[in-house]
LUMKEVO-266126 format. One record per residue (C-alpha): residue in one letter; x, y, z. Coordinates in steps of 0.2 Angstrom, whole numbers, padded with zeros to 4 digits, always signed. Layout:
# LUMKEVO-266126
<type a, u X, v Y, w Z>
...
END
This chain:
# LUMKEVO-266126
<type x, u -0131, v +0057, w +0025>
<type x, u -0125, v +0046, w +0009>
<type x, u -0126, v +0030, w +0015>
<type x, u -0114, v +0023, w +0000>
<type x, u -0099, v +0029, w +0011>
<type x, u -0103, v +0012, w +0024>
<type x, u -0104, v +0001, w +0011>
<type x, u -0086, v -0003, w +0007>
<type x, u -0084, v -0007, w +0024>
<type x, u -0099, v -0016, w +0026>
<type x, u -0099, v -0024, w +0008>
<type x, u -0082, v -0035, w +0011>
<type x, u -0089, v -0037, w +0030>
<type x, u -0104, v -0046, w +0024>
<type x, u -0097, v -0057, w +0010>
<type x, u -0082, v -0065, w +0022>
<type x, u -0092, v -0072, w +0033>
<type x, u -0104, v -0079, w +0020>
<type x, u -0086, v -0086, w +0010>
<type x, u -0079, v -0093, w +0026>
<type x, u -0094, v -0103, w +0034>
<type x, u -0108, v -0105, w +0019>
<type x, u -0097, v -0108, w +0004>
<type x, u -0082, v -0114, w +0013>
<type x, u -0082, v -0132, w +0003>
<type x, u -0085, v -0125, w -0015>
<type x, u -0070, v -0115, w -0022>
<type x, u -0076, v -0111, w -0036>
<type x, u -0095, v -0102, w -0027>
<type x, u -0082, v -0093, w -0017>
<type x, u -0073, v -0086, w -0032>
<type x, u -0087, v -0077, w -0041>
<type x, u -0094, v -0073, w -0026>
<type x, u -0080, v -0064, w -0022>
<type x, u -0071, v -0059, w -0037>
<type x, u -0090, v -0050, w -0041>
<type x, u -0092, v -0042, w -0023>
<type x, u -0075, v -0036, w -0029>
<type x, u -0083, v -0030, w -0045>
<type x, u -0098, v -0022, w -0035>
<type x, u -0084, v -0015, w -0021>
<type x, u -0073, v -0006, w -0035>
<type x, u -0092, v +0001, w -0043>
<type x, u -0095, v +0010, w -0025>
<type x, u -0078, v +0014, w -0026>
<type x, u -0080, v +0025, w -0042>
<type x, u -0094, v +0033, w -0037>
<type x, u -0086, v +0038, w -0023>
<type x, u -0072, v +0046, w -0030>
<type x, u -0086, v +0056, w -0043>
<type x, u -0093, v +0062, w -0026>
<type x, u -0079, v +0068, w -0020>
<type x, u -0070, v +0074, w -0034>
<type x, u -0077, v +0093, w -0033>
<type x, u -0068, v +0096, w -0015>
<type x, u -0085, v +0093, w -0004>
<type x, u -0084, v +0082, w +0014>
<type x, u -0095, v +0070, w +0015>
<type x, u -0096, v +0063, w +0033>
<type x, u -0108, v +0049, w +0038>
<type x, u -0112, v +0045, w +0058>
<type x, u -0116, v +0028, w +0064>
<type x, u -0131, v +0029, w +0073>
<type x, u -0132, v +0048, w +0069>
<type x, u -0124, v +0053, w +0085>
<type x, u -0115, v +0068, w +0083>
<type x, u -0096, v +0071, w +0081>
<type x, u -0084, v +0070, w +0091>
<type x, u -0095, v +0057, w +0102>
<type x, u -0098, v +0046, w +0088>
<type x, u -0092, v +0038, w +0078>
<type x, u -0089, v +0046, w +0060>
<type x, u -0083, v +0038, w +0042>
<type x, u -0076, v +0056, w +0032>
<type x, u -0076, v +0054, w +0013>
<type x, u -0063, v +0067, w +0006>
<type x, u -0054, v +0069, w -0009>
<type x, u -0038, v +0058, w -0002>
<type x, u -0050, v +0043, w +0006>
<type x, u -0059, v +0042, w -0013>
<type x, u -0045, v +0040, w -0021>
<type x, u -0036, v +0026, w -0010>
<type x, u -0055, v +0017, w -0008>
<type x, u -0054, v +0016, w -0027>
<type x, u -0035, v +0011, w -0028>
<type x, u -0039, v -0004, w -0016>
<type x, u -0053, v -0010, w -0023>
<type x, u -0046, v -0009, w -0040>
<type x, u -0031, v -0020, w -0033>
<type x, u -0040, v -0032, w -0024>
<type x, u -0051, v -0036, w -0039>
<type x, u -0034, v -0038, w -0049>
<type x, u -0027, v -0051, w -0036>
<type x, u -0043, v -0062, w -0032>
<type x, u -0045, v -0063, w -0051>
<type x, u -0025, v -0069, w -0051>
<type x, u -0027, v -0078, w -0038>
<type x, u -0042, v -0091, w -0044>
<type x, u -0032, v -0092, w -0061>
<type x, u -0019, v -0097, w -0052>
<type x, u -0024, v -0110, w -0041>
<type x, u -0018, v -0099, w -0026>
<type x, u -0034, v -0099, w -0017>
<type x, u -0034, v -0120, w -0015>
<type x, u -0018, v -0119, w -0006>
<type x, u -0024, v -0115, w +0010>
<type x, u -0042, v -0112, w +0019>
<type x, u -0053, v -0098, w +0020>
<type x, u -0042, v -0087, w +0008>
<type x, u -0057, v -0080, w +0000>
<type x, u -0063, v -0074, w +0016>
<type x, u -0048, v -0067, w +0022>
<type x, u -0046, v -0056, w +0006>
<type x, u -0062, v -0049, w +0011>
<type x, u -0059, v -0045, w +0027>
<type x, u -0042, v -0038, w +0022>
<type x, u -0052, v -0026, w +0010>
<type x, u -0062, v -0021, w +0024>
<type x, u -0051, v -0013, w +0036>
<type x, u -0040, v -0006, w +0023>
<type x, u -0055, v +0004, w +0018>
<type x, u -0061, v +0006, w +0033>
<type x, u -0043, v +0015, w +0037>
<type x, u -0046, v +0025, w +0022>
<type x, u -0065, v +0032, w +0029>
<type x, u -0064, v +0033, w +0046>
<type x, u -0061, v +0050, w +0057>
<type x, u -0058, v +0045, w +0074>
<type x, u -0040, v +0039, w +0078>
<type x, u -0047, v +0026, w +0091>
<type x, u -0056, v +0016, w +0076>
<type x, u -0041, v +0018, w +0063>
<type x, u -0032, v +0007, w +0079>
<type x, u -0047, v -0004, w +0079>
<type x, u -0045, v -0008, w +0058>
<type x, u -0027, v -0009, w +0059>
<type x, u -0029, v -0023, w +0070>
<type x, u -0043, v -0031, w +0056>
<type x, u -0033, v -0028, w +0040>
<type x, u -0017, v -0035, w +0052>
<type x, u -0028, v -0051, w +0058>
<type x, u -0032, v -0054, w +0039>
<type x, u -0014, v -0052, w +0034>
<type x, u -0006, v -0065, w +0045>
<type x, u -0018, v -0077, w +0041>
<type x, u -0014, v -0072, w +0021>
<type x, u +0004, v -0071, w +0027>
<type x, u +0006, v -0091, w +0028>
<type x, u -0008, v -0096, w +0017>
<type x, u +0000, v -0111, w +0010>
<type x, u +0011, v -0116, w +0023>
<type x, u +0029, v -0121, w +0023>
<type x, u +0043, v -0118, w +0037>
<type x, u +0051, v -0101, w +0029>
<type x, u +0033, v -0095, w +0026>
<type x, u +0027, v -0098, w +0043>
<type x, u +0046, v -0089, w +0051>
<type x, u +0046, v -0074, w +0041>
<type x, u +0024, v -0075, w +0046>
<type x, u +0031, v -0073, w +0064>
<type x, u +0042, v -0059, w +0062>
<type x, u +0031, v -0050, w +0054>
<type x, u +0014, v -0055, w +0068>
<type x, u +0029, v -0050, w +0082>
<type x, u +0033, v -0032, w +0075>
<type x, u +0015, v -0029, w +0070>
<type x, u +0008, v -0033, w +0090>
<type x, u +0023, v -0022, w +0096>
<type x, u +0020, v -0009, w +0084>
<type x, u -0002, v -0010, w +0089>
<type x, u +0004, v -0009, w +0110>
<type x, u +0012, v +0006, w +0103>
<type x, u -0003, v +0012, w +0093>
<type x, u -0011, v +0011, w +0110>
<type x, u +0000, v +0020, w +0121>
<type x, u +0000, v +0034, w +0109>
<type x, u -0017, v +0035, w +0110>
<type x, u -0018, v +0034, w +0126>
<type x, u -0005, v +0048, w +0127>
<type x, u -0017, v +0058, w +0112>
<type x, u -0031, v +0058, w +0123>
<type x, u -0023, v +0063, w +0140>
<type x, u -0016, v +0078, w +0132>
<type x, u -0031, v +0086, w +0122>
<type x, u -0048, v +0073, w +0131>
<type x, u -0052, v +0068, w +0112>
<type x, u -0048, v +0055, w +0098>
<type x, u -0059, v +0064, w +0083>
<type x, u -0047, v +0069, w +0072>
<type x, u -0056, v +0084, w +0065>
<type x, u -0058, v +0088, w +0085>
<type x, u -0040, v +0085, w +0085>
<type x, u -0035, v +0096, w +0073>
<type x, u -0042, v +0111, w +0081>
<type x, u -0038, v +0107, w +0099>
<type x, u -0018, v +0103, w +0095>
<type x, u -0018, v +0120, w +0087>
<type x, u -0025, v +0127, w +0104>
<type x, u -0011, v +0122, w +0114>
<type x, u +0001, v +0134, w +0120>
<type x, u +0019, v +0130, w +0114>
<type x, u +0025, v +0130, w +0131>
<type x, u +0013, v +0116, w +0137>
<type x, u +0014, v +0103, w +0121>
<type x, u +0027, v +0092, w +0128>
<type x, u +0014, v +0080, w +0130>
<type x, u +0009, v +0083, w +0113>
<type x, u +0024, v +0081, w +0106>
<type x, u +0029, v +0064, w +0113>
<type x, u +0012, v +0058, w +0108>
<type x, u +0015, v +0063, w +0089>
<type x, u +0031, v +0055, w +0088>
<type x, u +0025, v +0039, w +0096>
<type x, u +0011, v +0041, w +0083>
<type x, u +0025, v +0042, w +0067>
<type x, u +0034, v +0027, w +0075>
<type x, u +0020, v +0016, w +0075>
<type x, u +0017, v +0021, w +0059>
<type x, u +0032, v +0021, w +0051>
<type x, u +0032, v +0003, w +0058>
<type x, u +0019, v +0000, w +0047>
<type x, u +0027, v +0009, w +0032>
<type x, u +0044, v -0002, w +0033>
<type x, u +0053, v +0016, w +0037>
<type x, u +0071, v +0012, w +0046>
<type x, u +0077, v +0004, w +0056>
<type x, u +0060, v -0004, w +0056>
<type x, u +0062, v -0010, w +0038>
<type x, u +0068, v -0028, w +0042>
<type x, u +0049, v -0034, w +0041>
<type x, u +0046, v -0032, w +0025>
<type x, u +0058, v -0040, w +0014>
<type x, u +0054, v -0057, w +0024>
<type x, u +0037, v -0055, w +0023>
<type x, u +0035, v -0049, w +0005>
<type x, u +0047, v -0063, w -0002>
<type x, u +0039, v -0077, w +0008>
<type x, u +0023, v -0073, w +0007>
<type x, u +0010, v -0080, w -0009>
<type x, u +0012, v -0069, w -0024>
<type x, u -0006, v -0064, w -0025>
<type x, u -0006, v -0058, w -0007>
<type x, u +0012, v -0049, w -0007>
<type x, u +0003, v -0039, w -0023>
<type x, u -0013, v -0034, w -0012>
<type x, u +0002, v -0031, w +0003>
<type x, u +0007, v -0018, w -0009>
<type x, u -0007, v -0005, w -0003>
<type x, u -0004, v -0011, w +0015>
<type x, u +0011, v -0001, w +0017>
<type x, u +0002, v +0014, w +0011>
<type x, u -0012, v +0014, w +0025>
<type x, u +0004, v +0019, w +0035>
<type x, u +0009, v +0034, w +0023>
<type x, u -0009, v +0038, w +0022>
<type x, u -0010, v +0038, w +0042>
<type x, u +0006, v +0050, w +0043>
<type x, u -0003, v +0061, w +0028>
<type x, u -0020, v +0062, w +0038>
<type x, u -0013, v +0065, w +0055>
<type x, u +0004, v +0073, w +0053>
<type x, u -0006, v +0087, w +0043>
<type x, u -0022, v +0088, w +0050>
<type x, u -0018, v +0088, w +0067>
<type x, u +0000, v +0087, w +0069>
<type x, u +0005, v +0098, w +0053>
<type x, u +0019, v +0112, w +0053>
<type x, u +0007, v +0126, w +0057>
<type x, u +0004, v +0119, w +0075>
<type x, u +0014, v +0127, w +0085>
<type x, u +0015, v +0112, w +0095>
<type x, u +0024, v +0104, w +0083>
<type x, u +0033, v +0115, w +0071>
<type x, u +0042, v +0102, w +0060>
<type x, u +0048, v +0091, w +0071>
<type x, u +0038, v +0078, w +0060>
<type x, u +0046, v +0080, w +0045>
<type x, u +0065, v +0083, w +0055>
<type x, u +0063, v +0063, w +0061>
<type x, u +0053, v +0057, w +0044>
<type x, u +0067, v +0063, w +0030>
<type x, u +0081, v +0055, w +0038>
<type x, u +0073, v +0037, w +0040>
<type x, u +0066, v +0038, w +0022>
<type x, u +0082, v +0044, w +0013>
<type x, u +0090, v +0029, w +0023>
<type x, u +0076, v +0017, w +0019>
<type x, u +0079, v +0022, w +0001>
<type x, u +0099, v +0015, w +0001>
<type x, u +0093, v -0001, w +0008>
<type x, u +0080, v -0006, w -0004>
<type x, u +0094, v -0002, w -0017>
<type x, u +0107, v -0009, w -0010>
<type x, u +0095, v -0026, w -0006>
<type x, u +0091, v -0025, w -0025>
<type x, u +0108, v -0027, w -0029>
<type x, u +0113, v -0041, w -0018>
<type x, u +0096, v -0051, w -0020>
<type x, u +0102, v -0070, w -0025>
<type x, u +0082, v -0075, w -0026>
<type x, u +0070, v -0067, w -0037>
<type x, u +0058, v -0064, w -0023>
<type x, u +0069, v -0054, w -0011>
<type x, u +0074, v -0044, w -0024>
<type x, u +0055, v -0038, w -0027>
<type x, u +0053, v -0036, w -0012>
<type x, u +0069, v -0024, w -0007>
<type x, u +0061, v -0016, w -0025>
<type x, u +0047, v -0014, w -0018>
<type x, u +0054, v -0006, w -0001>
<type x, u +0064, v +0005, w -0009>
<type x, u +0049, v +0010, w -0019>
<type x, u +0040, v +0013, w -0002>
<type x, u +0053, v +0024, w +0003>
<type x, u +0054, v +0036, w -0010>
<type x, u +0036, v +0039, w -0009>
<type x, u +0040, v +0043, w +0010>
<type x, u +0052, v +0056, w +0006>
<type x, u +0038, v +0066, w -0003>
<type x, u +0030, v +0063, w +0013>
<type x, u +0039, v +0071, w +0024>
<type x, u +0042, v +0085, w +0013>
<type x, u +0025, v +0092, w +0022>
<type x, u +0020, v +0104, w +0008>
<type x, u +0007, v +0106, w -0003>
<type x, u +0019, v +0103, w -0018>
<type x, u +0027, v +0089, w -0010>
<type x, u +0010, v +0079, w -0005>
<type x, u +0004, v +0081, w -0020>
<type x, u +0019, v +0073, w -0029>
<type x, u +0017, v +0061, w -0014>
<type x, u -0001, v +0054, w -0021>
<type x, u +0002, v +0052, w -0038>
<type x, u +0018, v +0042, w -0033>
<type x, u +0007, v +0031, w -0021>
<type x, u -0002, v +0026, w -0037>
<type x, u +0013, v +0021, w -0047>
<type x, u +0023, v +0012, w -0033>
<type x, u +0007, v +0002, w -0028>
<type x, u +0002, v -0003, w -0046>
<type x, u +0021, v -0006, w -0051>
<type x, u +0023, v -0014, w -0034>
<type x, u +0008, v -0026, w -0038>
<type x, u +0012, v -0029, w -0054>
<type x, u +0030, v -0037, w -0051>
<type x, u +0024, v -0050, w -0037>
<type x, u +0008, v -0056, w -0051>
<type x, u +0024, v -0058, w -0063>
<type x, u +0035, v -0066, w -0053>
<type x, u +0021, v -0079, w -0047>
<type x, u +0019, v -0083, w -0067>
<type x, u +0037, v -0085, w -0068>
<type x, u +0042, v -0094, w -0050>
<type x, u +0027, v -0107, w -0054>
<type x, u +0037, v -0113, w -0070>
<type x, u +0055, v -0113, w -0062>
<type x, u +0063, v -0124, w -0051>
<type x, u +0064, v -0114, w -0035>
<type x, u +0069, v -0095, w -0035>
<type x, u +0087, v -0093, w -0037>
<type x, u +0094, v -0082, w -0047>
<type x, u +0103, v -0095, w -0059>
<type x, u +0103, v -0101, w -0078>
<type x, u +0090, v -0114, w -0079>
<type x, u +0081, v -0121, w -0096>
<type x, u +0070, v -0108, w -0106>
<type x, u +0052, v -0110, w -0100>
<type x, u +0038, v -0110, w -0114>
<type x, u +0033, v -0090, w -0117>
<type x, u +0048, v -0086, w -0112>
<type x, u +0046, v -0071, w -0122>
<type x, u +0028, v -0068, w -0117>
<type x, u +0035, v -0067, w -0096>
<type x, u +0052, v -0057, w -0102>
<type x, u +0040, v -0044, w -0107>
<type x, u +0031, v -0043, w -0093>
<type x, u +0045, v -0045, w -0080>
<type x, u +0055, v -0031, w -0089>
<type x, u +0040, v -0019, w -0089>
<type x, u +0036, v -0021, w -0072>
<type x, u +0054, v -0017, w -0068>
<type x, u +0056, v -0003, w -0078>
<type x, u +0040, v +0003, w -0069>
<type x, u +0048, v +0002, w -0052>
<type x, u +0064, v +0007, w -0057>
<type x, u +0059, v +0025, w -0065>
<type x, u +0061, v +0025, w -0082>
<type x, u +0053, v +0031, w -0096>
<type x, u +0038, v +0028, w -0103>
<type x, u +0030, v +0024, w -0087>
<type x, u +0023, v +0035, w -0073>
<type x, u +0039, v +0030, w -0061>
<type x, u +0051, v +0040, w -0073>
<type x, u +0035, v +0055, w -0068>
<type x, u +0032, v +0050, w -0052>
<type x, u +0050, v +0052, w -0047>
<type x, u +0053, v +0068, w -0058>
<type x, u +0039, v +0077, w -0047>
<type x, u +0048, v +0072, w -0030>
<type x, u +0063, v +0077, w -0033>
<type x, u +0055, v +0094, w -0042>
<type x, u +0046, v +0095, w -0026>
<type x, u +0059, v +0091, w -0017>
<type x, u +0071, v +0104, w -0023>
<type x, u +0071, v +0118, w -0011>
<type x, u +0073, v +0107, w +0003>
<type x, u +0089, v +0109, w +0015>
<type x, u +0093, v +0089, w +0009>
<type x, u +0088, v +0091, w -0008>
<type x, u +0106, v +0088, w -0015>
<type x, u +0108, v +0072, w -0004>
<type x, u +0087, v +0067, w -0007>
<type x, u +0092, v +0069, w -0029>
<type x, u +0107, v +0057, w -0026>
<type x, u +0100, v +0045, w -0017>
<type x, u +0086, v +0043, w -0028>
<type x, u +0094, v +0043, w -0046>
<type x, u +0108, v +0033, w -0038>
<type x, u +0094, v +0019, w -0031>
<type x, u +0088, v +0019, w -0046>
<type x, u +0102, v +0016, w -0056>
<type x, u +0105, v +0002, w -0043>
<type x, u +0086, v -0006, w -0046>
<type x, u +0088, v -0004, w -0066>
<type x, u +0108, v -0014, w -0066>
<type x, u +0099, v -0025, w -0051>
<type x, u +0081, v -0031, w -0061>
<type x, u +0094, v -0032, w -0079>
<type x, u +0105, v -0043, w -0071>
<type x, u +0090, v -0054, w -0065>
<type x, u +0081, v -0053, w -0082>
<type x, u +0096, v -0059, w -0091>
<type x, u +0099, v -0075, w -0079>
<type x, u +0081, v -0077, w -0080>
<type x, u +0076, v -0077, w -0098>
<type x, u +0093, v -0075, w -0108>
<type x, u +0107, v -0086, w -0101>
<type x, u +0094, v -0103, w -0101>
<type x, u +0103, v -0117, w -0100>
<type x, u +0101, v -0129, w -0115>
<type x, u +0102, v -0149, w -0110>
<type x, u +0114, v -0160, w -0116>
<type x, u +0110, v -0170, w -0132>
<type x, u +0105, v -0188, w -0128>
<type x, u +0118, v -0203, w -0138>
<type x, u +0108, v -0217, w -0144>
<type x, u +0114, v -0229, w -0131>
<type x, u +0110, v -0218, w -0116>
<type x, u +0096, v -0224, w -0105>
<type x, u +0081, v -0213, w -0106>
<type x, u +0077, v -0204, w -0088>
<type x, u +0066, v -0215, w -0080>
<type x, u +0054, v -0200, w -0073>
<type x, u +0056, v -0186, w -0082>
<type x, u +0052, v -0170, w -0076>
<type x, u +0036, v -0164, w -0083>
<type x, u +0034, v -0149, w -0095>
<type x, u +0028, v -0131, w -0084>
<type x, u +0010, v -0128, w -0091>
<type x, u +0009, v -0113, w -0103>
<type x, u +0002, v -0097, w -0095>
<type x, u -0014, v -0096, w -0099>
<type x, u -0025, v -0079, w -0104>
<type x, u -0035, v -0077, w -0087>
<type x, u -0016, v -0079, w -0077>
<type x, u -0007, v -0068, w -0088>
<type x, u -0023, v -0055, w -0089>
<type x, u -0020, v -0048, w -0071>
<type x, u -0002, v -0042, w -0072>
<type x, u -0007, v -0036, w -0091>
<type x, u -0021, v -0027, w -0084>
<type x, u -0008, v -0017, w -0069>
<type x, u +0005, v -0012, w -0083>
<type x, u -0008, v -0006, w -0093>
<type x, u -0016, v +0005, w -0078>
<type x, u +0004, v +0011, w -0076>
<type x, u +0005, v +0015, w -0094>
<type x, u -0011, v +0025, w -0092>
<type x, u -0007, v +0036, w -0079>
<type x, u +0009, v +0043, w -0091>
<type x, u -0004, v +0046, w -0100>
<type x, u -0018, v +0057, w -0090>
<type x, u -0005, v +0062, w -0078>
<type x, u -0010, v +0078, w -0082>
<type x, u -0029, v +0075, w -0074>
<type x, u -0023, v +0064, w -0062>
<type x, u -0008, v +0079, w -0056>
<type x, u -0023, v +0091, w -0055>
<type x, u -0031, v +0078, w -0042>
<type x, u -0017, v +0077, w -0031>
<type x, u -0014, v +0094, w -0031>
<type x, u -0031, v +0099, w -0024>
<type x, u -0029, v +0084, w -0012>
<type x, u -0017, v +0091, w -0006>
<type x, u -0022, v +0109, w -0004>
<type x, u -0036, v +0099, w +0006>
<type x, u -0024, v +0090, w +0019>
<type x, u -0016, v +0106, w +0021>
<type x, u -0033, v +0118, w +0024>
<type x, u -0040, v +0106, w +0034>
<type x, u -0055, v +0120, w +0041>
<type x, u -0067, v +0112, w +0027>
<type x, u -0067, v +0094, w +0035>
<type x, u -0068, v +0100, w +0055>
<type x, u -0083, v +0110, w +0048>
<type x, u -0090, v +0096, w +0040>
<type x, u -0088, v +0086, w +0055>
<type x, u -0091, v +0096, w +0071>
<type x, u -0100, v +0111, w +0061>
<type x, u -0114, v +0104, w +0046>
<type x, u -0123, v +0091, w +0057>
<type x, u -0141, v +0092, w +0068>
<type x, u -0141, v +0101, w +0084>
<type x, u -0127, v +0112, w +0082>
<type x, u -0122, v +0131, w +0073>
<type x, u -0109, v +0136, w +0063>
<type x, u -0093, v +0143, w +0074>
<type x, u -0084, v +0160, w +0071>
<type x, u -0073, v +0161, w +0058>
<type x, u -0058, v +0163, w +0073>
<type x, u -0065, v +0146, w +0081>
<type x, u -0063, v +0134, w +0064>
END
């Protein structure tokens, strides 16, 4: 076994505690602490991904007991990459964050980001659908404590929404597992995937309810409709820094619908059919119209990344629930984009928010670098918004290629190029109240009294602050160029999710004690 696959689990698990009790009084030991066990995380990370590149499974099992009895971490093509895009981000946002002054707003944030890096690669490795429940729950304890870092009344309201629909969404999690087990006697998802496509169609009632309690909760977790409401509050309230990390959150709920609405419920179980995919569409292509539409009627500049970023979410989804190779693969290059673009608005908007009164949407006196944050605010947009020469003008070309033979298609190509017309007149409108129509004040007559307090001058963004959101568009500029490679990746991730006889085998088959099964039985 390669014992490399534990350690980005067990890395960010070992530094928290040591953040939150040992170095809890000195912020600055807790930021390289961190921001290098970040480095060292993102290191694995790549390693990882050169592992996995060729198409192998690697499975380790804690204490070497054999699957489907123990407990197994899988590392595939599809897990490599999202471990690598996590840690990449998280690296981004704790270096942000310490520029910022983020992380003295509030206690422990340090060690909360670590833990939060923890169960969101712990979600990526696992195999069993018991303990992708069980890092949920870590990754969601982290985020409501990242949620209201800071404090403040709207912070702590929109904190609760999002705490209530995430412990209904987990009861849920539970009764679908619950549901899971009685139906097929396992939660090993390579187990799984073999016995769901054992069941005859006449007796998969069971198996049916089960998957589509199983999309709900995870939809829930992707902001799909009518569950969207969550997100908007949370994103806009929450601390720039975190909404950014926040920005892969989301995907561990596409991820969980690609892992387990392919492996084990996919359209060739006959159990299922495309009952998935029937529910998915319609909840995207809806989700889409109301990030758009909450783009254009945003009077605040966090809301508005916020619906941006939903709607962003959304279109990845569609790819989603496409279910095809095509599709999926389409579906992973977008993740990319929409997480980095995502990311990249909210380490903007923190830069610019910090040197404005409030966040309204309303002419106000030019900031110094005014030129410097225009820049950045409008490249970030036109990332999220699809345009050419960043990879969302790509990304959402190769949907809606993907996309084309389906029965919505025509309906999926309007929504899109009309959302994104929406976001693009939406961010413009923004940008020019923001950095164009600045207010000039009044010039002062000889005889008028001087202000007795006047406000003090913003401080200029500094290099380390405006690094991070540099560092993000660049990555987004790079994958227009390699995307190329970077297609050819998630194209054979894809054909992966879809065959998925090479993983049970790596699972069940390739491990002490046991012999290779007939051809029939994978």
């Amino acid at each position: 076994m390669n014992h490399w696959i534990l350690a980005p689990v067990v890395l960010p698990a070992m530094v928290a505690p040591m953040l939150a009790y040992v170095m809890r009084h000195d912020v600055v030991l807790q930021r390289v602490v961190s921001i290098a066990a970040s480095a060292v995380l993102a290191a694995i990370a790549l390693g990882l991904f050169t592992i996995a590149a060729d198409g192998t499974v690697h499975v380790y099992r804690l204490g070497d007991w054999p699957a489907p009895f123990g407990i197994v971490l899988v590392l595939d093509r599809l897990s490599a990459l999202l471990i690598l895009l996590t840690a990449v981000l998280g690296g981004v946002v704790l270096v942000h964050a310490s520029a910022t002054g983020w992380d003295r707003k509030g206690r422990h944030f340090h060690a909360l980001m670590q833990f939060q890096l923890m169960g969101i690669c712990g979600a990526f490795l696992t195999g069993d659908a018991f303990n992708l429940f069980v890092l949920f729950e870590i990754l969601l304890i982290a985020s409501y404590g990242l949620a209201v870092h800071g404090g403040g009344k709207a912070r702590l309201k929109a904190g609760l929404q999002y705490v209530i629909m995430n412990l209904a969404g987990s009861a849920l999690f539970l009764i679908a597992l619950g549901t899971v087990y009685a139906s097929t006697g396992t939660l090993n998802i390579a187990d799984l995937s073999q016995k769901v496509r054992e069941i005859p169609l006449e007796d998969a009632a069971l198996v049916r309810v089960a998957a589509m309690l199983m999309m709900i909760v995870f939809a829930v977790k992707a902001a799909l409709f009518p569950m969207q409401f969550w997100l908007p509050g949370t994103y806009a309230q929450s601390p720039a820094p975190v909404a950014a990390l926040f920005a892969i959150m989301t995907k561990v709920g596409a991820y969980a619908i690609l892992r387990m609405h392919t492996m084990v419920f996919g359209p060739d179980a006959d159990a299922i059919g495309t009952l998935s995919g029937d529910w998915l569409m319609p909840a995207a292509m809806i989700t889409v119209a109301v990030g758009a539409l909450g783009v254009m009627g945003a009077r605040r500049l966090a809301p508005l990344v916020a619906f941006a970023t939903l709607g962003s979410t959304a279109t990845l989804m569609l790819a989603v629930a496409g279910f095809a190779p095509d599709a999926t693969g389409a579906a992973l290059y977008y993740l990319v984009h929409s997480t980095l673009a995502a990311a990249t608005l909210f380490l903007v908007i923190d830069l610019v928010l910090t040197r404005r009164a409030g966040d309204e949407l309303s002419a106000q006196p030019a900031t110094a670098q005014n030129g410097l944050l225009a820049a950045l605010f409008f490249g970030a947009a036109i990332a999220v918004a699809g345009m050419p020469p960043l990879s969302g003008f790509l990304g959402k070309l190769l949907v809606l290629d993907a996309l084309g033979n389906h029965p919505l298609a025509a309906w999926i190509w309007a929504l899109v190029l009309g959302g994104s017309l929406l976001t693009i007149v939406g961010f413009a409108r923004a940008g020019s109240v923001l950095f164009w129509k600045s207010t000039t004040p009044g010039l002062a007559l000889p005889d008028d009294p001087a202000p007795e307090d006047p406000a003090p001058a913003p401080a200029p963004v500094t290099p380390a602050q405006a690094a991070p959101a540099i560092a993000t568009l660049a990555a987004l500029g790079l994958l227009t160029v390699f995307a190329g490679p970077l297609m050819r990746y998630t194209q054979a991730t894809a054909a992966q999710l879809y065959d998925p006889a090479p993983y049970v085998n790596a699972v069940l088959v390739d491990q002490p004690g046991t012999k290779d099964l007939p051809e029939e039985d994978h």
